[in-house]
Backbone as CSV, one residue per row, in Angstrom:
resi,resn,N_x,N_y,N_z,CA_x,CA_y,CA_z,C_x,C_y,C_z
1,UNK,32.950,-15.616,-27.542,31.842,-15.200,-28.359,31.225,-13.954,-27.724
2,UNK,30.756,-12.953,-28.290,30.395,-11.783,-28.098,29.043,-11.477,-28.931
3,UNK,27.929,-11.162,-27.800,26.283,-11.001,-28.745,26.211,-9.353,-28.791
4,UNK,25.975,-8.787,-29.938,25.363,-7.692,-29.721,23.907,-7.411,-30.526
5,UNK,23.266,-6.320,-29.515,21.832,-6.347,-30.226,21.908,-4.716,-30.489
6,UNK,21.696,-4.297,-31.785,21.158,-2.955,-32.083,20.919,-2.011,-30.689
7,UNK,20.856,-0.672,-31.088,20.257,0.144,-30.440,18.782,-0.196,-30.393
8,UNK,17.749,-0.788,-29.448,16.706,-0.731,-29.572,16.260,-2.109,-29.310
9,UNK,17.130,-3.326,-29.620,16.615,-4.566,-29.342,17.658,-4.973,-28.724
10,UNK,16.884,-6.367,-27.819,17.658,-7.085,-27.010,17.644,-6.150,-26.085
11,UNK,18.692,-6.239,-24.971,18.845,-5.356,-23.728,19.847,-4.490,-24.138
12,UNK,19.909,-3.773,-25.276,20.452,-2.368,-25.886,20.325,-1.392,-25.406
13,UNK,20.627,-0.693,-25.143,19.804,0.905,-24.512,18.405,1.188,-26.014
14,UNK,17.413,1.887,-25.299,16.538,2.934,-25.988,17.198,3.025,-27.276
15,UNK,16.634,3.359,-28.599,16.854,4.193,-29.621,15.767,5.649,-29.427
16,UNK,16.564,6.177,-29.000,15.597,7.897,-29.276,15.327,8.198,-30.576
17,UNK,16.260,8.002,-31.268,16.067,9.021,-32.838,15.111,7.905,-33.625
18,UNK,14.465,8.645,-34.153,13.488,7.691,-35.076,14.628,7.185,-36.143
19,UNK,14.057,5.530,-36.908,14.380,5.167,-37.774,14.471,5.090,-38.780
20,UNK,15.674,5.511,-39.804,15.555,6.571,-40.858,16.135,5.212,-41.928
21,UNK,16.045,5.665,-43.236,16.239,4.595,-44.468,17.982,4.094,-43.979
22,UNK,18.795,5.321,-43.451,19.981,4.796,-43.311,20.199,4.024,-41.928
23,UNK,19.113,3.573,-41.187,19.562,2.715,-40.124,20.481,1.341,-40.401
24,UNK,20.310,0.415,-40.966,21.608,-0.270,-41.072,22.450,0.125,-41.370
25,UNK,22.869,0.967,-42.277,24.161,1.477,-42.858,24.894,1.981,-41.493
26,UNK,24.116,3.022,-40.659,24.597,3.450,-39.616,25.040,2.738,-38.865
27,UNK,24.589,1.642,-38.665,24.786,0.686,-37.547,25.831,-0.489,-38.175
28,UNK,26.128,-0.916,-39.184,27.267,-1.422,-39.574,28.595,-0.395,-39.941
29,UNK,28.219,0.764,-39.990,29.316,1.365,-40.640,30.108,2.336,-39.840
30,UNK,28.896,2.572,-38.237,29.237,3.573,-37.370,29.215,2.557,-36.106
31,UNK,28.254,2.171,-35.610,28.096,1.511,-33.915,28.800,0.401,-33.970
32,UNK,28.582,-0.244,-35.190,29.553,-1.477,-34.838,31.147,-1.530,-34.959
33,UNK,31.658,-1.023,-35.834,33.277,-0.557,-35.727,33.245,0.160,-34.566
34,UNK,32.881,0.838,-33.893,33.060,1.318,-32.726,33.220,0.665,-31.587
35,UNK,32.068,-0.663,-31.187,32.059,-1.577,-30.970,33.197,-2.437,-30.841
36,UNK,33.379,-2.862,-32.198,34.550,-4.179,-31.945,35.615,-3.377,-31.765
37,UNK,35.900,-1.956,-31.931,37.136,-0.857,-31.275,37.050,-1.173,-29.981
38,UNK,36.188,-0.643,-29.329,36.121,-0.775,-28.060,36.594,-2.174,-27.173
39,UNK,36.197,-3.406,-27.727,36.696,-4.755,-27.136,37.933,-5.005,-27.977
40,UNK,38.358,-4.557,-28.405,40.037,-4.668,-29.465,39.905,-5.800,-29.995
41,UNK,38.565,-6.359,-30.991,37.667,-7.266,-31.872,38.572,-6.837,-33.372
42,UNK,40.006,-7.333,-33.981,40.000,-7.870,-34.989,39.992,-8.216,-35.925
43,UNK,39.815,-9.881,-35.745,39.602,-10.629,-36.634,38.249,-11.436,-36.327
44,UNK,37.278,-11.305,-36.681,36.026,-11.681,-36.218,35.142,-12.573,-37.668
45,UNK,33.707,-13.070,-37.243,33.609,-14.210,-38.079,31.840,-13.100,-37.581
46,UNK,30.985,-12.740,-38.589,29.848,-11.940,-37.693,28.677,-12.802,-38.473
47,UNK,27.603,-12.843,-37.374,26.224,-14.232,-37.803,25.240,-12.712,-37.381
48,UNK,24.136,-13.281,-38.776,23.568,-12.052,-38.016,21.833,-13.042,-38.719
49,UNK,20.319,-12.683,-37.949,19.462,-13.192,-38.294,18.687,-12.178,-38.811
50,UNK,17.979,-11.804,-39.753,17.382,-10.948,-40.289,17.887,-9.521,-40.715
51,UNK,17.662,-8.305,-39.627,18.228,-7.410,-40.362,20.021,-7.381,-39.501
52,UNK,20.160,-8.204,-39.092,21.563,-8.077,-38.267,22.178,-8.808,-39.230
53,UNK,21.695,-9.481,-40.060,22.624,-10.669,-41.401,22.465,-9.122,-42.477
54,UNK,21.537,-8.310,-42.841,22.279,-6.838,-43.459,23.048,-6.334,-43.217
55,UNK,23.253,-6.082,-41.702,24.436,-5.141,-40.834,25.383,-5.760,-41.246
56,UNK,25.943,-7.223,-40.934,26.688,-7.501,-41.239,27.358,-8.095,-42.552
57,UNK,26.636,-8.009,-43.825,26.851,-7.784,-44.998,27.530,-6.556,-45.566
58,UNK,26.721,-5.409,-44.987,26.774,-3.699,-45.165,28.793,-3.798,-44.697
59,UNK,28.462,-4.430,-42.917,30.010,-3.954,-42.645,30.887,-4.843,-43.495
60,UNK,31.063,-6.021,-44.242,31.839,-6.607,-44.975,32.358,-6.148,-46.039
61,UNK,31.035,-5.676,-46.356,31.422,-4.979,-47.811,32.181,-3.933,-47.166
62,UNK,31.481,-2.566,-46.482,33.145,-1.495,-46.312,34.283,-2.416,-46.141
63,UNK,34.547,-3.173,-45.637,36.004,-3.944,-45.194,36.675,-4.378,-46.576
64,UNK,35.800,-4.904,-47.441,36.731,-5.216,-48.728,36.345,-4.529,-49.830
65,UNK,35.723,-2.912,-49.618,35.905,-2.088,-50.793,36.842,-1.283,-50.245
């Protein structure tokens, strides 16, 4: 099992750039494929609580459009 927290929460690094309307999109569609690139992540199953259950809606949907 593997936790990740946003840029900005949890023990994430800092977010410098202010938070813009496309912050989830960015973050499911850019940090996190990057992410599960980086640990050679798959086939994965993703739980997310509030706006991390968006992220991971946002990235599902790219995966099956």
């Amino acid at each position: 099992m593997v936790v990740y927290s946003r840029y900005g929460y949890g023990r994430s690094d800092v977010l410098e750039a202010p938070f813009t309307v496309r912050y989830m999109h960015d973050e499911a569609l850019q940090s996190l494929p990057e992410f599960l690139d980086r640990l050679e992540i798959e086939d994965l199953v993703l739980l997310g609580h509030s706006d991390g259950s968006s992220i991971a809606l946002i990235h599902a949907g790219a995966l099956a459009g």
